[in-house]
C-alpha positions as CSV (number, residue, x, y, z in Angstrom):
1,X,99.7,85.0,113.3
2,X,103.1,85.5,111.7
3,X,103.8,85.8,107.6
4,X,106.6,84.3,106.2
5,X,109.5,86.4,104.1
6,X,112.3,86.0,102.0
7,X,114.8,88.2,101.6
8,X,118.1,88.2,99.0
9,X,121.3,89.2,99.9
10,X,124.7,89.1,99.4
11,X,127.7,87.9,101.5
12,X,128.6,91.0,102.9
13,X,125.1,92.0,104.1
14,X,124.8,88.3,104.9
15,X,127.8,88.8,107.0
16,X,126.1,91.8,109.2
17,X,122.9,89.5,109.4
18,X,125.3,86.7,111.4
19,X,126.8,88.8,113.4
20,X,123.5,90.2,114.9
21,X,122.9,86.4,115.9
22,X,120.6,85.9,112.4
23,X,118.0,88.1,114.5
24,X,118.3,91.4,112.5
25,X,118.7,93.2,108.9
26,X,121.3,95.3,108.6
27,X,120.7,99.6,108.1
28,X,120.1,100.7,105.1
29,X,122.5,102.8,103.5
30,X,121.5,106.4,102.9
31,X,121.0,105.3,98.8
32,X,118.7,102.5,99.8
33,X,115.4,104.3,101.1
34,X,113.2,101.0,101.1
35,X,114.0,97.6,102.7
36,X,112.2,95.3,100.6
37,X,111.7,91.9,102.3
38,X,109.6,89.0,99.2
39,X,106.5,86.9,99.5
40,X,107.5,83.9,97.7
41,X,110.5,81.6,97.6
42,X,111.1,81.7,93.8
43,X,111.3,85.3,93.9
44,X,113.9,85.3,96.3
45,X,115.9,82.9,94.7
46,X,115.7,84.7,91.0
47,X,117.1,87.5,92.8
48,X,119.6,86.0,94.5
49,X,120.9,84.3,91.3
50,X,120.1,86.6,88.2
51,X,121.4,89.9,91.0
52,X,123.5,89.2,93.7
53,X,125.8,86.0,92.3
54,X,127.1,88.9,89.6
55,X,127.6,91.3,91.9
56,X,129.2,89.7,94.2
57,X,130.4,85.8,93.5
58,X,127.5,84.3,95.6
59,X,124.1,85.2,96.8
60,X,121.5,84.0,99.8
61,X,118.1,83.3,100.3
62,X,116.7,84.2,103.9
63,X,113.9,83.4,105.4
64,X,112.2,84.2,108.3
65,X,108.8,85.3,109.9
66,X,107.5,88.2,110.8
67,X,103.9,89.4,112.9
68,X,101.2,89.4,110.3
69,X,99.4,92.6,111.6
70,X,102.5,94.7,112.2
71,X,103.9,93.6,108.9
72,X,100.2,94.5,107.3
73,X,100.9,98.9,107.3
74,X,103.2,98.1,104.7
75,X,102.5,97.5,101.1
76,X,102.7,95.0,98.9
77,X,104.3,95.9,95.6
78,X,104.1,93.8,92.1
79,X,107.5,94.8,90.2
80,X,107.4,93.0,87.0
81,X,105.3,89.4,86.5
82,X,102.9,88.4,89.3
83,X,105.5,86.4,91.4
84,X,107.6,89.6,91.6
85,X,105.8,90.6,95.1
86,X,107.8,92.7,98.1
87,X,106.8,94.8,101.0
88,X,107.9,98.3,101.2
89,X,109.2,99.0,104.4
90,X,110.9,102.6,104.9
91,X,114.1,102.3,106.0
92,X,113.6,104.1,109.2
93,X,111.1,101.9,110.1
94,X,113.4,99.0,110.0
95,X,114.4,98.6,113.3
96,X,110.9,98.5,114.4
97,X,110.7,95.8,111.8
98,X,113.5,93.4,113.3
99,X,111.6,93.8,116.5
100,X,108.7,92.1,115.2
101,X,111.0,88.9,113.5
102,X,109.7,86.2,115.1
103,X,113.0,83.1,115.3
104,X,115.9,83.5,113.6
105,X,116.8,84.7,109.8
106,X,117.8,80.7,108.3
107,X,119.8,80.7,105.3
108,X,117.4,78.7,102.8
109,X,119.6,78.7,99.3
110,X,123.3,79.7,98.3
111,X,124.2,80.4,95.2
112,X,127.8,81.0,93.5
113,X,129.0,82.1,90.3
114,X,130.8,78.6,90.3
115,X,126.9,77.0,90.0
116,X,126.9,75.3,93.5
């Protein structure tokens, strides 16, 4: 069976997820210890907007599926109200993790600091 996440992002690691042929996250940079891929749509999208449109001009919902039982050794984490769900996935364990993506990473929702 495969589960279905979202994932925020900004251009530029948008940019590294396109040039991998939308098959693969990015590393982590040695600040970000946890790759944290989100269960629901709306999630992703509050991030995207409320985080990565100030950061950076525009932000990215991703979607894409993954295999439900590898994707199971990680846990689920509620960070704020009860739609604020993510896995935590170490960050060495993240190329294991693109090897289970199942398709290609599709680009869901953009979002700009100019509203479109």
């Amino acid at each position: 069976m495969l589960r279905t996440l979202f994932r925020p992002v900004g251009p530029a690691e948008l940019k590294l997820i396109a040039s991998s042929g939308f098959s693969a996250f990015p590393p982590r940079l040695p600040e970000q210890p946890i790759f944290y891929p989100v269960l629901n749509e709306e999630y992703a999208r509050e991030i995207a907007q409320r985080w990565n449109v100030p950061e950076s001009g525009s932000g990215y919902v991703t979607r894409f599926a993954v295999d439900e039982v590898f994707v199971s050794q990680f846990p689920m984490q509620t960070v704020g109200a009860h739609r604020h769900q993510e896995l935590w996935v170490p960050a060495d364990k993240l190329d294991e993790f693109n090897k289970h993506i199942v398709g290609k990473i599709e680009v869901i929702a953009t979002f700009t600091s100019e509203g479109q």
